[in-house]
C-alpha positions, 0 to 999 in steps of 0.5 A, spaced: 500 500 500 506 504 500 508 504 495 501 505 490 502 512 495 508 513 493 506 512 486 499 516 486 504 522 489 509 522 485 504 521 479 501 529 482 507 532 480 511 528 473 508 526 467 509 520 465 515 515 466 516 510 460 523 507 462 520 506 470 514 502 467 519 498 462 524 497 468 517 494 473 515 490 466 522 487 466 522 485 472 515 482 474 513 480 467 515 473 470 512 473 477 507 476 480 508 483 485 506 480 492 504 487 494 497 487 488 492 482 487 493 476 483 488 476 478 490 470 473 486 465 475 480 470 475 478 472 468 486 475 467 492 480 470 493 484 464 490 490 466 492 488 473 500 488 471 500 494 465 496 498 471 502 496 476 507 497 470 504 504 468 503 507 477 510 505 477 511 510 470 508 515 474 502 514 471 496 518 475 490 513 475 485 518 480 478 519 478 478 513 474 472 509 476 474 501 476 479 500 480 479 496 486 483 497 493 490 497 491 488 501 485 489 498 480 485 495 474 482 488 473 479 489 467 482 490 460 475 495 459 476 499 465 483 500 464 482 503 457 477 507 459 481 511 464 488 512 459 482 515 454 480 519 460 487 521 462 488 524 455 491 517 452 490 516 445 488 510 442 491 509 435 490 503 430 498 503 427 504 505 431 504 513 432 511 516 431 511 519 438 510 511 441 516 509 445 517 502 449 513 501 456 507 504 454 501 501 454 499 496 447 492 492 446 491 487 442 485 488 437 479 484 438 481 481 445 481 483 452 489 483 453 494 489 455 501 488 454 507 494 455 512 494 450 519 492 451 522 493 444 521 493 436 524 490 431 521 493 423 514 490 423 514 487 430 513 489 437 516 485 443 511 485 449 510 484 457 503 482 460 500 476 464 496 472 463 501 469 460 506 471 464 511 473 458 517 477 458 519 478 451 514 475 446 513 478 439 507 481 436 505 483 430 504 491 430 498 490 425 495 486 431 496 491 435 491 498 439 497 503 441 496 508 446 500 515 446 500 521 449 
């Protein structure tokens, strides 16, 4: 619980952290953060993990309806919702302003992953649920969110 309050502080005053997130998705994209829920067996933990890895980029979720009590998401919908309520914008190819640790869906399922790498037409991702940590997605698959 500290450190989501570490987290929501630090996210009042800074924008958005990219290497953070990627540093939190590379470290836990194998295993579980004791300190949040485990979703995996409940639907999924891909919004859960992509809401830890954006808190740790200092992402500021408030406002946002749809969290539960360790402030993070359980549903891929709610997760969305809120990055297009906090100026997020949703794109159908990679935008040139796309970096690595921020936020990538695939099309037509609920499943959030964070980019880790690109290579031409693919991006490498991290996501639970499966637990991956560097798996390779087609871009044409892909959703890509940017600020």
């Amino acid at each position: 619980m500290k450190s989501i309050l570490f987290y929501l502080l630090i996210s009042i005053t800074f924008s958005y952290k990219n290497y953070e997130a990627l540093s939190y998705a590379s470290y836990y994209c194998d295993h579980h953060n004791p300190d949040f829920p485990d979703y995996s067996t409940k639907g999924g933990d891909s919004a859960n993990f992509i809401s830890q890895c954006m808190l740790a980029g200092w992402e500021n979720f408030d406002g946002c309806p749809g969290l539960d009590s360790a402030g993070v998401f359980k549903t891929v919908a709610a997760l969305k919702n809120c990055l297009k309520l906090k100026g997020w914008n949703e794109y159908d190819s990679k935008p040139k302003n796309f970096k690595i640790g921020y936020p990538v869906f695939m099309r037509g399922l609920s499943h959030a992953m964070i980019a880790t790498g690109f290579m031409d037409e693919y991006v490498y991702v991290a996501s639970h649920t499966p637990d991956k940590c560097r798996d390779l997605q087609l871009a044409e698959d892909l959703k890509f969110y940017s600020k």
